[in-house]
C-alpha positions as CSV (number, residue, x, y, z in Angstrom):
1,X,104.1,102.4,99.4
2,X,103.7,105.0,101.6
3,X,106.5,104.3,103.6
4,X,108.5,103.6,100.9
5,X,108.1,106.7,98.8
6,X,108.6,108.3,102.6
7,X,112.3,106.4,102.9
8,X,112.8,107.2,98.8
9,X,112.5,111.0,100.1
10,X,114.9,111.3,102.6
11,X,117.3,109.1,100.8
12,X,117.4,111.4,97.9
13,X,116.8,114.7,99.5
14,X,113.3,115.4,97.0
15,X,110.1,114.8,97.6
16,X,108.4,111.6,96.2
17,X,104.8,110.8,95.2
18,X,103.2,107.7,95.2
19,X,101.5,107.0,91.8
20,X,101.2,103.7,91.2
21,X,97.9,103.2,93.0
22,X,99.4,100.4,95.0
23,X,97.6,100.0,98.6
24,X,98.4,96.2,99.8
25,X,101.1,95.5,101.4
26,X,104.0,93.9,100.1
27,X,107.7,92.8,100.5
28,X,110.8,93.9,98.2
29,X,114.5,93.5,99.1
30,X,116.4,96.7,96.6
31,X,120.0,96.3,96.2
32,X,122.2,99.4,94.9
33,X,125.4,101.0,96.0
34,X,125.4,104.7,97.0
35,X,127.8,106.3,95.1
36,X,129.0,109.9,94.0
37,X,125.2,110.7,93.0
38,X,123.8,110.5,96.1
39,X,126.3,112.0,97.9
40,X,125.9,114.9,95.5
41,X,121.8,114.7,96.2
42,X,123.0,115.0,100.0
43,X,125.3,117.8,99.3
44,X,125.0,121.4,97.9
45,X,125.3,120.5,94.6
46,X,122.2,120.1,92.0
47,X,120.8,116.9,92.4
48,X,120.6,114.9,89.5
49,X,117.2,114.2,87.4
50,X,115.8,110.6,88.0
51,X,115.8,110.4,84.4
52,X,119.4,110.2,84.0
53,X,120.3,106.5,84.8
54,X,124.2,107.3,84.9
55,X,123.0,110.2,87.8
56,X,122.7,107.6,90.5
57,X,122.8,103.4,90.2
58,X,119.7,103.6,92.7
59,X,117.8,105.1,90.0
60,X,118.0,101.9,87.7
61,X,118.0,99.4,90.6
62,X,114.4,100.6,91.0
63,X,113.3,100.0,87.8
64,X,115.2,96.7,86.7
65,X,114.4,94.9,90.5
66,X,111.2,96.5,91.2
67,X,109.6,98.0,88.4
68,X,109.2,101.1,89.6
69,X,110.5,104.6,87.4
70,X,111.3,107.7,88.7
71,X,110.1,110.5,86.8
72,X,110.4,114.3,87.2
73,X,107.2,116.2,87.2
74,X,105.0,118.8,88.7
75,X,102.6,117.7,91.1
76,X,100.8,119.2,94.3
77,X,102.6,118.8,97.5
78,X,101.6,119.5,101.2
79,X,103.0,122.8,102.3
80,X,102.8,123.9,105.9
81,X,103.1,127.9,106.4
82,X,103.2,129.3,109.8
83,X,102.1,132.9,109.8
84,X,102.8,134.1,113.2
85,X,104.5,132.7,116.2
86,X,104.0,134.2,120.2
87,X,105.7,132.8,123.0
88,X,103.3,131.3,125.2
89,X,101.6,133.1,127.9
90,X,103.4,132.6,131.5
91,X,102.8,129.4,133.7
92,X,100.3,130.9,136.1
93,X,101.0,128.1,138.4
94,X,98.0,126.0,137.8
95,X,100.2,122.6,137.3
96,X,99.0,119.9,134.8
């Protein structure tokens, strides 16, 4: 799943969470065809809420093929911060 919800995020342009507890693995085949929503997700525009099955067909392919639901919801991510950058210190000729 982790991969998945990995491919689901770059395919969409937001981030998905795995919460279906599933750790084994497993083999699917989805189907959809990427259409205006997606594009749109891609794009500048606002991307659509998972909710809204008319917003994208992937959306329902999910649910109908593999059971799975996209929901919108708050939840903890990963963030990294970097505070301060230096350039690094000149080669002193030591070699590797």
């Amino acid at each position: 799943m982790t991969d998945f919800t990995r491919y689901l995020s770059t395919l969409l342009g937001i981030t998905v969470i795995d919460q279906t507890g599933f750790t084994g693995p497993f083999d699917a085949q989805l189907s959809f065809t990427p259409d205006e929503a997606l594009a749109l997700i891609r794009g500048t525009g606002p991307a659509p809420r998972p909710e809204d099955a008319a917003a994208g067909t992937i959306f329902p392919a999910l649910q109908e093929q593999l059971g799975l639901k996209l929901e919108a919801t708050m939840a903890p991510v990963e963030v990294l911060v970097i505070d301060h950058v230096e350039r690094p210190a000149p080669n002193s000729g030591g070699g590797i």
